[in-house]
C-alpha positions as CSV (number, residue, x, y, z in Angstrom):
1,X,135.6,37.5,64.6
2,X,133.7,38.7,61.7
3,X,131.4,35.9,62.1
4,X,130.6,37.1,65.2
5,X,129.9,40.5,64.3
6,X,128.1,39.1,62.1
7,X,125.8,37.5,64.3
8,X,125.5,40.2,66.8
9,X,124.1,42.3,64.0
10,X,121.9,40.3,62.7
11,X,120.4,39.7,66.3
12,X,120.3,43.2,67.0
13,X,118.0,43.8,63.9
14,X,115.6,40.8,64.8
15,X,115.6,42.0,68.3
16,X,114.3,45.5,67.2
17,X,112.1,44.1,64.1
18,X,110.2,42.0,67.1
19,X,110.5,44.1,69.9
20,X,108.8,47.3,67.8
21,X,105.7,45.1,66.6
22,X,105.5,44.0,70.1
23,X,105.1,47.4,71.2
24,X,102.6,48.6,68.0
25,X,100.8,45.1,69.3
26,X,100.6,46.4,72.5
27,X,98.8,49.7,71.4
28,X,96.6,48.2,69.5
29,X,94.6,46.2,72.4
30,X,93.7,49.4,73.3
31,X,91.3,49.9,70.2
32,X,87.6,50.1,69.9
33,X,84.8,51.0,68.2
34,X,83.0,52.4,70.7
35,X,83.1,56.0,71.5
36,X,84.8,56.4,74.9
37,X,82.7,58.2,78.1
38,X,85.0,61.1,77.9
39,X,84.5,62.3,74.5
40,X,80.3,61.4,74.3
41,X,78.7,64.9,72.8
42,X,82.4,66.0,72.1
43,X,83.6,63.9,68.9
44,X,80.9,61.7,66.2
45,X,80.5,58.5,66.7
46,X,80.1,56.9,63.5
47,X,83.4,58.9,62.7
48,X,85.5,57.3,65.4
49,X,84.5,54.0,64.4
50,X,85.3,54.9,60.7
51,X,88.7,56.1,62.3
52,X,89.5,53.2,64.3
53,X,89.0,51.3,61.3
54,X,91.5,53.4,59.6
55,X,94.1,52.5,61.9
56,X,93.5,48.9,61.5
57,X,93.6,48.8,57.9
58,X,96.8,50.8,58.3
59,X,98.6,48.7,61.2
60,X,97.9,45.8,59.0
61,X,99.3,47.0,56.1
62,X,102.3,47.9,57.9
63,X,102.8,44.5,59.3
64,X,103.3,43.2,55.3
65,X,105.4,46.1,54.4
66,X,107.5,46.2,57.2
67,X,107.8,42.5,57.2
68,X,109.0,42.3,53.1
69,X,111.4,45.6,54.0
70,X,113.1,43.1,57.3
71,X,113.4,40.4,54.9
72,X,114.6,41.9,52.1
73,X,117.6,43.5,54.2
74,X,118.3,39.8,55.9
75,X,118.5,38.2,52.2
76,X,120.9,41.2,51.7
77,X,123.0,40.0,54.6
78,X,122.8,36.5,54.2
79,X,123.5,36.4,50.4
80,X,126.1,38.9,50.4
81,X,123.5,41.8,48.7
82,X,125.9,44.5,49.8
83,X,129.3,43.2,48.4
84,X,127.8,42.3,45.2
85,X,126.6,45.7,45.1
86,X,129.9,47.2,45.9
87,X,132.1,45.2,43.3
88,X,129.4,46.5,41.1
89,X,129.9,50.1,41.9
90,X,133.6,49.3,41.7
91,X,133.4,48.1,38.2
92,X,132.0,51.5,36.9
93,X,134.5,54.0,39.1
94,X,137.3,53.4,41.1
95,X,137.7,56.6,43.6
96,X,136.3,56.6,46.9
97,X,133.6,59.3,46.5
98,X,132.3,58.0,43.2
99,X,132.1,54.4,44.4
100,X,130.0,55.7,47.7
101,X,127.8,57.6,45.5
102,X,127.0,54.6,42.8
103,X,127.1,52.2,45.9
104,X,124.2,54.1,47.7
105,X,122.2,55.1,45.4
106,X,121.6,52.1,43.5
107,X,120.3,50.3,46.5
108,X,118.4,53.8,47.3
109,X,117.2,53.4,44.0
110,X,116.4,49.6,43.8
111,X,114.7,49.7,47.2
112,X,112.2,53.1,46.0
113,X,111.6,50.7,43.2
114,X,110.9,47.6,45.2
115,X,108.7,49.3,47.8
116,X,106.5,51.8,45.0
117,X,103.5,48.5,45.0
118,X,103.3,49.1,48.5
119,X,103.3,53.3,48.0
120,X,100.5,52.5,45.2
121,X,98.3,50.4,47.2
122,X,98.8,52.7,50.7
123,X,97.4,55.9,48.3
124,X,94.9,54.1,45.9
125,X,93.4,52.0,48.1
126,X,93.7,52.4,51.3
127,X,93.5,56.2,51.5
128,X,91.1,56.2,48.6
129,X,88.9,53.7,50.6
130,X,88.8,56.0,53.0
131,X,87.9,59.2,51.2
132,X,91.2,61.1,51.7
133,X,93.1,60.5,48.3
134,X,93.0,63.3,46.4
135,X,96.6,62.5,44.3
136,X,96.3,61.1,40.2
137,X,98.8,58.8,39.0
138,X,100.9,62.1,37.1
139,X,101.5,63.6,40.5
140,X,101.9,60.2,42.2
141,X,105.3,59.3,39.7
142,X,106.3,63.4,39.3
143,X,106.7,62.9,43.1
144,X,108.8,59.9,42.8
145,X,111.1,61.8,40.2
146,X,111.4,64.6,42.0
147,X,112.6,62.9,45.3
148,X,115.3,60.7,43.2
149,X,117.0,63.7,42.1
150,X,116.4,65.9,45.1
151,X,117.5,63.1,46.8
152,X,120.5,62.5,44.3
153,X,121.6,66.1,44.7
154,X,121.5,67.0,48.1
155,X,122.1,63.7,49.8
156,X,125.4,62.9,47.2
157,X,126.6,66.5,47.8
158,X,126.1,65.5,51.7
159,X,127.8,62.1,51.1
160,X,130.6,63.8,48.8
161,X,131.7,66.6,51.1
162,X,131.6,63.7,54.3
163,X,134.6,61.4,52.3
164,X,136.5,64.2,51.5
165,X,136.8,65.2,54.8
166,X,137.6,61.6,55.6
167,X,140.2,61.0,52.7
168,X,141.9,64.5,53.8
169,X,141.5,64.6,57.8
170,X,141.4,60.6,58.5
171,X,140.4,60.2,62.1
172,X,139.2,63.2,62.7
173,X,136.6,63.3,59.6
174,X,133.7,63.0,62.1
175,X,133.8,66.9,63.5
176,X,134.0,68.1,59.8
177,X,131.1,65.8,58.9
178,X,129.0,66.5,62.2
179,X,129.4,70.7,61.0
180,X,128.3,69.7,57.6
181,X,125.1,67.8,58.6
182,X,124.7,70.8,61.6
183,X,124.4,73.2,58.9
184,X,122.9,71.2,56.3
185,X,120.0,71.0,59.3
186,X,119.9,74.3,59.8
187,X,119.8,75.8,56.3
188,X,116.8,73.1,55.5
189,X,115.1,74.4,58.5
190,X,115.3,77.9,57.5
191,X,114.6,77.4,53.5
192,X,112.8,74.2,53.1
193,X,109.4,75.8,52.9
194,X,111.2,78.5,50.2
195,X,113.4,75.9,48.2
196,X,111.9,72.4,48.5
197,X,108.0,72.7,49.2
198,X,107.5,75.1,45.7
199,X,108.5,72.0,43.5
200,X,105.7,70.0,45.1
201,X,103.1,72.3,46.1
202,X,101.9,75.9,45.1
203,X,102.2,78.3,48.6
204,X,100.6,81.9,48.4
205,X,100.0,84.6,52.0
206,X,97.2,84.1,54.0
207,X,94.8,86.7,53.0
208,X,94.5,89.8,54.9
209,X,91.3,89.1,57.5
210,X,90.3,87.9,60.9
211,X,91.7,84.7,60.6
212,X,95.7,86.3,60.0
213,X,94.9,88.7,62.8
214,X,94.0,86.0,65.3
215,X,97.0,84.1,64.1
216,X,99.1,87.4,64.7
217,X,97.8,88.3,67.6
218,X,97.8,84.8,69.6
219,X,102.2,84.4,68.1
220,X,102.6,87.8,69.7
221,X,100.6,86.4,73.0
222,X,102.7,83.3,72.8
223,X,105.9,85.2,72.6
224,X,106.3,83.5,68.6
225,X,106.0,86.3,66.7
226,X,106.1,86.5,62.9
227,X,104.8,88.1,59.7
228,X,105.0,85.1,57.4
229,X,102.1,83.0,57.3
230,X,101.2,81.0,54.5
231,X,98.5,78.8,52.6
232,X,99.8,75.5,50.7
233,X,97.5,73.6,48.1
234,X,97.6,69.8,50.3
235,X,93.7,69.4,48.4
236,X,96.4,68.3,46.1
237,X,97.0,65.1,47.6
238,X,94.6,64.7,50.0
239,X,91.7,65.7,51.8
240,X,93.5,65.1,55.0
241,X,94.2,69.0,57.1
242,X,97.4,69.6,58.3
243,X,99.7,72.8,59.5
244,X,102.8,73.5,60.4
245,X,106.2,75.9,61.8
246,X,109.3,75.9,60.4
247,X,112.1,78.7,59.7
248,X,114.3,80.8,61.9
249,X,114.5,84.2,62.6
250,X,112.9,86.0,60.4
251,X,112.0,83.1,57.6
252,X,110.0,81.4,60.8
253,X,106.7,80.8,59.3
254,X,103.9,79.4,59.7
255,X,101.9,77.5,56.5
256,X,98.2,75.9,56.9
257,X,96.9,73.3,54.4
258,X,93.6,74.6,52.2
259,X,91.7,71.7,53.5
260,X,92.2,73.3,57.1
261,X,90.9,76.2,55.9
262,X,87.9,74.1,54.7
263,X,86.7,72.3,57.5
264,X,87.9,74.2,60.4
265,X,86.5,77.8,61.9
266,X,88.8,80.4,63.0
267,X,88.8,79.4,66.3
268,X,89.6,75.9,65.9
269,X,92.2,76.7,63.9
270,X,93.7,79.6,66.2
């Protein structure tokens, strides 16, 4: 029976491996080069060429690293990757929570670690080829450290609070632990910009002008109204403009990148 189970896994994870290239495939036969009718005297035509090429660069890339990722979880299966790492985990602690916690994060770990060539090149090259890499090296590992132990603390609290329910409530763990990820969901949404964003990036208010007051006054049209808009330092990273919503109630907010600030007029923005 386990065999079997098994099998069927590993089939379903071939079966999606192919069956999502085959569909990336697909959408690829529908690049070009060449500028279509519809958007002649609309968009630049040397710069949809250069962006076609981007996505070409990047599709390929992601074939190899999605390819060494597939792999590298089969040789897991196949070798027995996972028990090793468990009577590993159960060498060091023997209760259920600790063993979960040393269990997942060192393949966590080990995987950041395995896939960080592939985070280099995607940044140093490929986005620097391309004139959008604005990150150095310092910012590019202070990242990485940061998200380990963001990802330590709030994914092991997540982890921790789900087996307790489970060791205490048995079959019924699932309601507790589908009410802990509800609200861990929610809070995120309505603090992420105020808690997480600030240890990456610097935010400050849009400055009082025209550009707020068509923000303001096209929420209000669009029945979204809010106070809080916000400017975050993404010339950081990249060159690349970006925006976006988040919050609830009254931490709903909206935050624009500086380079969309840059390149953009009011009205493109709005």
């Amino acid at each position: 029976m386990e065999s079997v189970i098994f099998n069927i896994i590993v089939a379903i994870l071939v079966f999606d491996f192919v069956f999502g290239h085959f569909l990336k495939y697909l959408n690829t036969t529908r690049w070009s080069k060449d500028l279509p009718k519809e958007l002649e005297g609309i968009y630049d035509a040397e710069k949809y060429a250069k962006q076609q090429e981007y996505e070409k660069v990047n599709y390929r890339f992601s074939i190899i690293t999605s390819i060494f990722g597939f792999v590298l979880i089969l040789l897991m299966l196949f070798f027995d990757g996972f028990a090793f790492v468990d009577t590993l985990s159960r060498s060091y602690v023997s209760h259920p929570i600790p063993v979960a916690l040393v269990f997942f994060g060192i393949l966590m770990f080990a995987s950041d670690i395995l896939t960080t060539p592939f985070d280099l090149y995607d940044t140093f090259v490929i986005e620097e080829k391309f004139g959008f890499n604005k990150t150095t090296l310092k910012t590019f590992f202070l990242d990485k450290i940061k998200g380990w132990l963001l990802s330590a603390l709030l994914g092991g609290s997540i982890l921790s609070l789900i087996i307790w329910f489970y060791l205490k409530t048995g079959t019924d763990f699932w309601i507790y632990g589908w009410l802990i990820v509800a609200a861990f969901t929610i809070f995120m949404a309505m603090f992420y910009s105020n808690i997480i964003v600030p240890l990456f990036n610097k935010q400050k208010p849009l400055e009082e002008g025209e550009l707020r007051n068509e923000i303001e006054s096209f929420s209000q049209k669009a029945g979204f109204k809010l106070k809080n808009i916000f400017v975050i330092d993404g010339s950081k990273r990249s060159t690349k403009a970006n925006a976006y919503f988040t919050g609830l109630g009254a931490k709903k907010r909206i935050v624009l990148f500086d380079t969309l600030l840059d390149d953009l007029k009011n009205s493109e923005i709005v």
